[in-house]
MARVEX-341031 format. One record per residue (C-alpha): z, y, x. Coordinates in pm, whole numbers, plus 50000, padded with zeros to 5 digits. Each point is the difference from the previous one (the first is absolute). Layout:
BEGIN
ketor c3=Z, c2=Y, c1=X .
...
! end
This chain:
BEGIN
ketor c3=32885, c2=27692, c1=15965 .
ketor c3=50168, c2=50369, c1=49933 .
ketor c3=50208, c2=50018, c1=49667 .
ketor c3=49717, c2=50200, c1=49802 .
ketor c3=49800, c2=49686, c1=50065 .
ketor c3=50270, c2=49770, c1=49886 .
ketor c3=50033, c2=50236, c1=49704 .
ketor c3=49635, c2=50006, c1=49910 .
ketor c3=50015, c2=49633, c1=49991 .
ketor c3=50306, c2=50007, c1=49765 .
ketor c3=49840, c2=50192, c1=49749 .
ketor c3=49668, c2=49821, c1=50013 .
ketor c3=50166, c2=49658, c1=49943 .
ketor c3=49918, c2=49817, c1=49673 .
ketor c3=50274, c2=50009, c1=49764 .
ketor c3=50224, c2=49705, c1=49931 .
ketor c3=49949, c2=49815, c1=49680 .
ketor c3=50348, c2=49970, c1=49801 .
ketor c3=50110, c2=49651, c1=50015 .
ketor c3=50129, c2=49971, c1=49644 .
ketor c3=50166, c2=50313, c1=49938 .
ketor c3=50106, c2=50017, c1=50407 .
ketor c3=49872, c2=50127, c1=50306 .
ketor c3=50062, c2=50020, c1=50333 .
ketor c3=50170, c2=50307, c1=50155 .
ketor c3=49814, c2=50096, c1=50323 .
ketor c3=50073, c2=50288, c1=50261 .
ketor c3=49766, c2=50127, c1=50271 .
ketor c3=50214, c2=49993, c1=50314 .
ketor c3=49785, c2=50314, c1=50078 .
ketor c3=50152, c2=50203, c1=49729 .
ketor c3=50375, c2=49907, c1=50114 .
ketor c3=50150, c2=50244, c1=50220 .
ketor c3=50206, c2=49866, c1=50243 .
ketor c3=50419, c2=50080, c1=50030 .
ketor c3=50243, c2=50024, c1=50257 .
ketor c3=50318, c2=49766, c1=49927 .
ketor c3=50306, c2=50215, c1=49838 .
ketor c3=50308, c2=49895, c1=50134 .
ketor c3=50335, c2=50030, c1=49860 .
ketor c3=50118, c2=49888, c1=50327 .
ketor c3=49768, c2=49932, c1=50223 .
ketor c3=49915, c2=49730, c1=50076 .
ketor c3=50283, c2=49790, c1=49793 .
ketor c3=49956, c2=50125, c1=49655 .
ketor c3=49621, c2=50099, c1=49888 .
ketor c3=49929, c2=50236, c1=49730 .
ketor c3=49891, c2=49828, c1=49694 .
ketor c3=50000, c2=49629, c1=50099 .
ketor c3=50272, c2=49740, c1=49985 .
ketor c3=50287, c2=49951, c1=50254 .
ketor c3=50211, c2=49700, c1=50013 .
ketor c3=50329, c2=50026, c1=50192 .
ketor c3=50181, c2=49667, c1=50031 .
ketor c3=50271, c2=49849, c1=50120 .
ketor c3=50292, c2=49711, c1=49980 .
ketor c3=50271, c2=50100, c1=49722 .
ketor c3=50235, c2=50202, c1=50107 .
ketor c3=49817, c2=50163, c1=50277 .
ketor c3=49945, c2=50344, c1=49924 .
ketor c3=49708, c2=50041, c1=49845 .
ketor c3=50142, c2=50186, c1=49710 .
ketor c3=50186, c2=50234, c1=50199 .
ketor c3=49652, c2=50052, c1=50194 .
ketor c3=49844, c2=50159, c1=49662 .
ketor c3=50268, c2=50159, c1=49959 .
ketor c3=50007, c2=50198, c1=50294 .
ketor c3=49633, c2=50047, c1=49973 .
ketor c3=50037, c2=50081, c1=49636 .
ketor c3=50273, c2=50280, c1=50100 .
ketor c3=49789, c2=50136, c1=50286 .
ketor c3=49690, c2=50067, c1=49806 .
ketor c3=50233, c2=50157, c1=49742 .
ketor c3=50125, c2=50276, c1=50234 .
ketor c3=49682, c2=50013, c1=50232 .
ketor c3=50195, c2=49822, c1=50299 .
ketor c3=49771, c2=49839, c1=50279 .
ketor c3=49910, c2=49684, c1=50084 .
ketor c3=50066, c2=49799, c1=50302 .
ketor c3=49586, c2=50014, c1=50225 .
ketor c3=49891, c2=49761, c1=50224 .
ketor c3=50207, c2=50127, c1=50302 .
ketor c3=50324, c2=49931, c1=49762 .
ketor c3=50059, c2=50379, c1=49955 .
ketor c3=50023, c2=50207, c1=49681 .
ketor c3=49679, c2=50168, c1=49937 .
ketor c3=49919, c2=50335, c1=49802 .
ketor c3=50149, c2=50097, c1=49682 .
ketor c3=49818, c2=49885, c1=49682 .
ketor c3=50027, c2=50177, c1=49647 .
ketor c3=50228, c2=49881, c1=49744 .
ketor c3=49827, c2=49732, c1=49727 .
ketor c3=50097, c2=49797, c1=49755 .
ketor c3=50094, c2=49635, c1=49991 .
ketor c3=50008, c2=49747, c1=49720 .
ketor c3=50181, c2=49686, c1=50094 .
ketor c3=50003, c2=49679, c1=49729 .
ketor c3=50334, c2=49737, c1=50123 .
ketor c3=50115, c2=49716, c1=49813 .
ketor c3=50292, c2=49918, c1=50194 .
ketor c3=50176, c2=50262, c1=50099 .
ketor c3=50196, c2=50229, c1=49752 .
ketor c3=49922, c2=50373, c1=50006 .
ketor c3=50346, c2=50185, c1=50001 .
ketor c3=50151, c2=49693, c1=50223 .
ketor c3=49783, c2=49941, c1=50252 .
ketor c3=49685, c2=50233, c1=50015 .
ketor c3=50175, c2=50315, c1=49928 .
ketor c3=50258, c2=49976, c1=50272 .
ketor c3=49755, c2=49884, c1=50245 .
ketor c3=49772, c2=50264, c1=49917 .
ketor c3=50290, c2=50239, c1=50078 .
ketor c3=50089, c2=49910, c1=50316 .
ketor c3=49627, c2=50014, c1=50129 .
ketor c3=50006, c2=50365, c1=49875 .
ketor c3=49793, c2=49955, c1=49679 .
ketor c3=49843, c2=50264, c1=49801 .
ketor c3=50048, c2=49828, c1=49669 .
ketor c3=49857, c2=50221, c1=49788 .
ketor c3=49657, c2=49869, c1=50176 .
ketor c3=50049, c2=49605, c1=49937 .
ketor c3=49966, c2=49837, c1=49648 .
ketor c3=50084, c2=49648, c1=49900 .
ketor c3=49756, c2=49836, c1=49775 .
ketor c3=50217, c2=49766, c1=49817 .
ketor c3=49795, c2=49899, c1=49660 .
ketor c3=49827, c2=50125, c1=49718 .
ketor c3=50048, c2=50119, c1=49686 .
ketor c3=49789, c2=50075, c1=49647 .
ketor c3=50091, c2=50190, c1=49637 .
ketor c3=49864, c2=49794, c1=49690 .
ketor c3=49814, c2=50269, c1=49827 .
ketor c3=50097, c2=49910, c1=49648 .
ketor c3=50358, c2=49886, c1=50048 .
ketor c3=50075, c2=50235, c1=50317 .
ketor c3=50200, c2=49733, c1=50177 .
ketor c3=50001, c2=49932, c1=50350 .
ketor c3=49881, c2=49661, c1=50180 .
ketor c3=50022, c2=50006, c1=50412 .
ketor c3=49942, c2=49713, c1=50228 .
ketor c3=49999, c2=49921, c1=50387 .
ketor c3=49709, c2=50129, c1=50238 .
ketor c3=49752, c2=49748, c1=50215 .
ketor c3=49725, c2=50039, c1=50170 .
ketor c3=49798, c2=49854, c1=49745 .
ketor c3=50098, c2=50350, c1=49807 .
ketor c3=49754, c2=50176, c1=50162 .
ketor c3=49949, c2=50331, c1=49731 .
ketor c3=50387, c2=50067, c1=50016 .
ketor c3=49938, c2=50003, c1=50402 .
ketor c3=49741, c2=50221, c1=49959 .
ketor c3=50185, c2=50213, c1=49764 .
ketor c3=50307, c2=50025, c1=50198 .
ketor c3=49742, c2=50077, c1=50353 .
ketor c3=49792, c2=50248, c1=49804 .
ketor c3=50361, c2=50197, c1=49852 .
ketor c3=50194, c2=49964, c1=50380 .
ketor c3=49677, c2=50053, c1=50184 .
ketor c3=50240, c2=49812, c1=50303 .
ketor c3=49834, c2=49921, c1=50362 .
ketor c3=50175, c2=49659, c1=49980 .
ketor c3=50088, c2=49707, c1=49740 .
ketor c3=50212, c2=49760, c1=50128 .
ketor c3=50031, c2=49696, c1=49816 .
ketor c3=50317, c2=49734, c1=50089 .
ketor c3=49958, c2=49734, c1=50055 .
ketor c3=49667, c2=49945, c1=49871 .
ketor c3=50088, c2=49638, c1=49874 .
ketor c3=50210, c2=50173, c1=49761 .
ketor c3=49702, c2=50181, c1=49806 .
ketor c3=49726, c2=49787, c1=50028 .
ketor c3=50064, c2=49918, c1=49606 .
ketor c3=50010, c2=49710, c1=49791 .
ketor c3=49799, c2=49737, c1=50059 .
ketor c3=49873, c2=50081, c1=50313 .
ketor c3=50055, c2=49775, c1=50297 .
ketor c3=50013, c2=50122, c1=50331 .
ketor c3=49852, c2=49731, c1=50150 .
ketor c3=49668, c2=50005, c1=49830 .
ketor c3=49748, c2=50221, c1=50138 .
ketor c3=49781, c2=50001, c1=49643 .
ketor c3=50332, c2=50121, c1=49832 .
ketor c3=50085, c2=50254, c1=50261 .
ketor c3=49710, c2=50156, c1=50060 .
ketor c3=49964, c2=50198, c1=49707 .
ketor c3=50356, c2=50174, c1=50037 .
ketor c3=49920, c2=50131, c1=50364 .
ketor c3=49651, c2=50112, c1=49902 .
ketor c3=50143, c2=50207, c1=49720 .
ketor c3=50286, c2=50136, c1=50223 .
ketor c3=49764, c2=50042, c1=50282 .
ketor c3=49784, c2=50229, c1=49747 .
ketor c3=50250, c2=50189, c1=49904 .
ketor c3=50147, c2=50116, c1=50350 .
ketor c3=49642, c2=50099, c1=50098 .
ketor c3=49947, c2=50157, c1=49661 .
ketor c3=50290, c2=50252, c1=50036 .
ketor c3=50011, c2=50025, c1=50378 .
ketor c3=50341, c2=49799, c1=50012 .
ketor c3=50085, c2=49751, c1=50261 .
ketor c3=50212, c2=49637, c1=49916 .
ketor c3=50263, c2=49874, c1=50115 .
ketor c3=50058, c2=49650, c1=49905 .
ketor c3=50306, c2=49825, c1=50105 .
ketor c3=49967, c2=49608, c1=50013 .
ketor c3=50211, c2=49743, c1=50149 .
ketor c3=49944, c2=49697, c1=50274 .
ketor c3=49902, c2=49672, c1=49935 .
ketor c3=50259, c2=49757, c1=50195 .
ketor c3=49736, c2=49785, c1=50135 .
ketor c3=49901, c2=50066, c1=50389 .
ketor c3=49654, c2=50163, c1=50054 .
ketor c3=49827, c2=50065, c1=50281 .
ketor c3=49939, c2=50314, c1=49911 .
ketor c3=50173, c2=50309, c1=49859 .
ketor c3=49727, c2=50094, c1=49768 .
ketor c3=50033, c2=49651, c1=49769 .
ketor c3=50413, c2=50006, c1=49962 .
ketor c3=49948, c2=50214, c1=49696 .
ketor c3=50134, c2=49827, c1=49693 .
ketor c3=49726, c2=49886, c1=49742 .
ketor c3=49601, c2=49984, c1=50043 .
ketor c3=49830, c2=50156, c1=50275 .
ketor c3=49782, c2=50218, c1=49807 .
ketor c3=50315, c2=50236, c1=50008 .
ketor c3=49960, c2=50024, c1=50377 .
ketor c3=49631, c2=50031, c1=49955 .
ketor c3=50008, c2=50305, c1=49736 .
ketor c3=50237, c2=50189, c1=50207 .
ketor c3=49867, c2=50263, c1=50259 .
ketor c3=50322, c2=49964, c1=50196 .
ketor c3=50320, c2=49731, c1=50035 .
ketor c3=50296, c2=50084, c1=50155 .
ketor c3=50283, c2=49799, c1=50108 .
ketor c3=50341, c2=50076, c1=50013 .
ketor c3=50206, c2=49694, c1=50234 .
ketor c3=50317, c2=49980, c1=50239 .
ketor c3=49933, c2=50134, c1=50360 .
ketor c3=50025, c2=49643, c1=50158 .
ketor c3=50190, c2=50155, c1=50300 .
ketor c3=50243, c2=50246, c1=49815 .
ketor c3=50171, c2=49876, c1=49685 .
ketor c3=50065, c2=50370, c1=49919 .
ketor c3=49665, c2=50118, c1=49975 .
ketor c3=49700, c2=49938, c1=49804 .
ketor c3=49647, c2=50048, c1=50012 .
ketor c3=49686, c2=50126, c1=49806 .
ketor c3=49702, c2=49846, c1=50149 .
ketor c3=49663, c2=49978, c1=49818 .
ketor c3=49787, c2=49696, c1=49961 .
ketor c3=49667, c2=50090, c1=49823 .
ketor c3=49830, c2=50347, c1=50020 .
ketor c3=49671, c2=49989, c1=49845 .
ketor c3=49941, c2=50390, c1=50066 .
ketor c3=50095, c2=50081, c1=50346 .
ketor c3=50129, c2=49788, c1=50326 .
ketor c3=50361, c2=49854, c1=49919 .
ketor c3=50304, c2=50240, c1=50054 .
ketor c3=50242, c2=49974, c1=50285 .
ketor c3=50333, c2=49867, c1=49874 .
ketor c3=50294, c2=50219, c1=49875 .
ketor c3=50359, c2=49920, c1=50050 .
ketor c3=50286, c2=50116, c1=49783 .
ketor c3=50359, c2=49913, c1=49935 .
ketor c3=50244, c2=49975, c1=49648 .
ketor c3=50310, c2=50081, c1=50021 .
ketor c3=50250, c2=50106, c1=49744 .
ketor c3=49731, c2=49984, c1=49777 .
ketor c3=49817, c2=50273, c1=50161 .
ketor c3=49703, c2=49923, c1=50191 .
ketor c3=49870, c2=50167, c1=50309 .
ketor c3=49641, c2=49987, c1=50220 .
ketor c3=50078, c2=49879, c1=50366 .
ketor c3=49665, c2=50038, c1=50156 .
ketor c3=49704, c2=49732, c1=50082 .
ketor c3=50029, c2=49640, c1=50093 .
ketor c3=49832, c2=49734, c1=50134 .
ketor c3=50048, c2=49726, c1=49743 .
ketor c3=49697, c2=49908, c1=49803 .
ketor c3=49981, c2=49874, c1=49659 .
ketor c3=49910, c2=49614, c1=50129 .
ketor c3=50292, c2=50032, c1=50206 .
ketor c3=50257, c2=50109, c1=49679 .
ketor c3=49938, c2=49689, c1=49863 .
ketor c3=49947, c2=49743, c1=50278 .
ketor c3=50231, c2=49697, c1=49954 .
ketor c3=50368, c2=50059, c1=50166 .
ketor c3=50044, c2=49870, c1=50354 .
ketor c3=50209, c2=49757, c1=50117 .
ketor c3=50298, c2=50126, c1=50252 .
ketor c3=49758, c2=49830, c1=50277 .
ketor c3=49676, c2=50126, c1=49886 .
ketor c3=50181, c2=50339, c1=49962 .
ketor c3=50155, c2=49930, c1=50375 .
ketor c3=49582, c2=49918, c1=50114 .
ketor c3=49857, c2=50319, c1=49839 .
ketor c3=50264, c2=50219, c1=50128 .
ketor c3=49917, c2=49875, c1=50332 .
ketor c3=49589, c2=50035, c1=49924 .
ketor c3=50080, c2=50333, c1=49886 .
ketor c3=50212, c2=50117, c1=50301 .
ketor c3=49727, c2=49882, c1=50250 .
ketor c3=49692, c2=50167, c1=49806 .
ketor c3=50238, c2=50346, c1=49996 .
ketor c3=50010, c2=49947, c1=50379 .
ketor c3=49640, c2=49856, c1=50092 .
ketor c3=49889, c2=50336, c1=49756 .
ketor c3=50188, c2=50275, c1=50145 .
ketor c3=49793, c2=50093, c1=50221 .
ketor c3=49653, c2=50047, c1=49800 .
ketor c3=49765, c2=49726, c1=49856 .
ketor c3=49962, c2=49644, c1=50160 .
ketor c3=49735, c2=49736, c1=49941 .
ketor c3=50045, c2=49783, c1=49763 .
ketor c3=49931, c2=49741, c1=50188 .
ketor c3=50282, c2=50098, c1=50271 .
ketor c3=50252, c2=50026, c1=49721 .
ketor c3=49940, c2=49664, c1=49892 .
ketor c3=49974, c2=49850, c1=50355 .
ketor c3=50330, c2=50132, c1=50106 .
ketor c3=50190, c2=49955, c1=49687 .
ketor c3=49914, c2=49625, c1=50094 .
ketor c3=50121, c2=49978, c1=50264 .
ketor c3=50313, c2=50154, c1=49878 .
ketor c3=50044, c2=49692, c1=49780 .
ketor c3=49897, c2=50181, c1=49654 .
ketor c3=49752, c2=49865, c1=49772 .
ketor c3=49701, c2=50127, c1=49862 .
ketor c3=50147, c2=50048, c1=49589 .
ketor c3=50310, c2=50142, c1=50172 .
ketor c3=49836, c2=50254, c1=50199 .
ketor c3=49735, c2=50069, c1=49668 .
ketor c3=50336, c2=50065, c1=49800 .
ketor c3=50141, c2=50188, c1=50288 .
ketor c3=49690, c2=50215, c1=49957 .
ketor c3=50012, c2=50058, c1=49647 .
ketor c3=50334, c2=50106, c1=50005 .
ketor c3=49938, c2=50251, c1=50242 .
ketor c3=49696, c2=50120, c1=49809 .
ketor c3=49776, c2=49962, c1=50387 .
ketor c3=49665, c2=50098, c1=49921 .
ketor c3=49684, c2=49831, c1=50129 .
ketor c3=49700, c2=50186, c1=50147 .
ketor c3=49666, c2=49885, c1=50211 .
ketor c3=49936, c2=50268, c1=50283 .
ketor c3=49679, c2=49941, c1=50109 .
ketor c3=49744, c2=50181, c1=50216 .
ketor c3=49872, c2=50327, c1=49885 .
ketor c3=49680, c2=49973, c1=49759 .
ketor c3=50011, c2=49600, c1=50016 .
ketor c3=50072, c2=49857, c1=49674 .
ketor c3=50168, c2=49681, c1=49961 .
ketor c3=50123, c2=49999, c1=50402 .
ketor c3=50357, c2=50038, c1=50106 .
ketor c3=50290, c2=49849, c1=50000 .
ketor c3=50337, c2=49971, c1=49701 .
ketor c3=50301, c2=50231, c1=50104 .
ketor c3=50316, c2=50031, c1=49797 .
ketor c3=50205, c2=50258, c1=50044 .
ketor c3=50287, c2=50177, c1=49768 .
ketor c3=49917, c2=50293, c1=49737 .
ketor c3=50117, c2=50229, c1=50167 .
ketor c3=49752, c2=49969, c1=50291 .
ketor c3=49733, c2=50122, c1=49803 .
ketor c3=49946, c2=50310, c1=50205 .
ketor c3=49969, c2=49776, c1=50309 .
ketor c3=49731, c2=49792, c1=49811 .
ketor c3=49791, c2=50282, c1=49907 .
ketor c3=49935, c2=50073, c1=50323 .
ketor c3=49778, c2=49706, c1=50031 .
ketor c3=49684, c2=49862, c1=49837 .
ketor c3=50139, c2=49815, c1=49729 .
ketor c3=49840, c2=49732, c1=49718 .
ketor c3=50277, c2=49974, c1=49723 .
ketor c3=49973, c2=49710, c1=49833 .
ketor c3=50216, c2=49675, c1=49937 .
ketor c3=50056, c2=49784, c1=50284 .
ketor c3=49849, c2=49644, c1=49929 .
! end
């Protein structure tokens, strides 16, 4: 069925009778053009949809917005997927809402030193309103739940990013984080409003300091904040050098996950230092004992050495790291760490045939070569 079919059908269909004084809302799908996903930084921060960025106290996920905030004031690059710079962006405006750090103390300075152009970045710190018949002023504190001063300040700035931190801080009164009935509301509002004026959101949120097994449900409060988002990234500690830290991303709902990005503070100063390897899962994965460290380090060390020369069967891999006295969890952490990849290379134009190789990333080119089914290894 074309779309002037679809269309005829639209218009010939009865009517709805008002339910009370409602009705439902209903859109052909035929008469919705579709759109390409606009990227503020592709594909980390989408256009128009919420972002959460979280991370421990402490960890740099301030400074993080900060730098980001200071690059899109000047038109500076962002890191791509091969870790280097790409083209030059125009200069836009930022708005940035923070409710614990002070803005001639802290944001200021920092904003400085990663070569801000202030006179792009605006601080939304309350509101304010004139009695009419007495002419004084009342002002009060800004939440989320303060949706037509948002608007007011988006539609005035006309900024390609809001960032609001942390988000705990502005959810309002009344509202607890934990319930997905109260929360919601907020993030479908906020959500409206970045797609409205074109403006993507950056909300900063803290860890929970329970264990997950997964990344994607250490966010502090309900899950419906991981479910509105588009995108969650995770700043942690590089688990092998205490002076680095990473930016890995745990959900993408608009594009395949982005490789992750390491960078570096010092002297309060931060500075991009290519990919890495670390995943989000492995940020947050429990510490290791001295011995389990010792056991990985060796898993690690032989999978660098069984991989050098190209992919290996799976199989192989696991056969000989046996017999090497290493144990299956060991070697699995072993191969997280080192971010091996798994693919089936099977015969060409049989589906389903084949057999699991892992290799390292970086012997991609080597795997193209080949007839190759990617898909997760069972």
């Amino acid at each position: 069925m074309n779309k002037d079919e679809l269309l005829r059908l639209a218009a010939e269909a009865p009517e709805w009778e008002p339910i009370g004084k409602t009705k439902p809302i209903i859109v052909c799908l035929a008469e919705v053009e579709p759109e390409e996903v606009a990227w503020l930084w592709e594909p980390y921060i989408p256009i128009g949809k919420l972002t959460l960025l979280e991370g421990d106290p402490g960890i740099g996920k301030t400074f993080f917005a900060l730098q980001l905030t200071a690059n899109i004031s000047q038109g500076y690059p962002f890191p791509c997927q091969d870790g280097v710079p790409g083209e030059r962006r125009k200069p836009e405006n930022v708005v940035y809402m923070t409710a614990e750090d002070g803005l001639g103390d802290t944001l200021r300075p920092r904003l400085d030193k990663a070569s801000v152009n202030a006179s792009r970045v605006f601080a939304l710190t309350g509101w304010e309103k004139t009695d009419p018949e007495t002419g004084d002023k009342k002002t009060g504190g800004i939440s989320l739940a303060d949706l037509p001063i948002i608007e007011a300040t988006l539609k005035q700035i006309k900024p390609v990013l809001l960032v609001v931190d942390p988000l705990q801080a502005y959810l309002g009164a009344g509202i607890d984080m934990h319930r997905a009935n109260e929360v919601r509301p907020v993030l479908a509002g906020l959500g409206a409003l970045a797609e409205k004026y074109k403006c993507a959101v950056l909300c900063i949120r803290h860890l929970t300091k329970t264990q997950q097994e997964r990344a994607i449900y250490r966010g502090l409060g309900s899950i419906d904040f991981a479910a509105a988002a588009r995108s969650i990234l995770l700043i942690g500690q590089n688990p092998s050098d205490k002076n680095r830290k990473v930016l890995a991303q745990s959900k993408n709902s608009l594009a395949p996950k982005g490789n992750s990005l390491a960078f570096e503070l010092e002297d309060n100063c931060f500075f991009w230092c290519g990919l890495s390897d670390v995943t989000a899962d492995a940020l947050l994965a429990p510490a290791k004992s001295e011995e389990e460290k010792s056991a990985v380090a060796e898993a690690v060390e032989f999978l660098q050495e069984a991989l050098a020369d190209g992919p290996v069967a799976s199989n192989e891999i696991i056969k000989e790291a046996k017999k090497a006295g290493i144990a299956d969890k060991t070697l699995y952490r072993a191969k997280t760490q080192l971010n091996v990849h798994a693919k089936r290379i099977g015969e060409k134009g049989k589906r389903g045939g084949g057999i699991w190789h892992w290799y390292l990333v970086c012997q991609d080119d080597i795997l193209n070569q080949n007839s190759i089914e990617e898909t997760l290894e069972l």
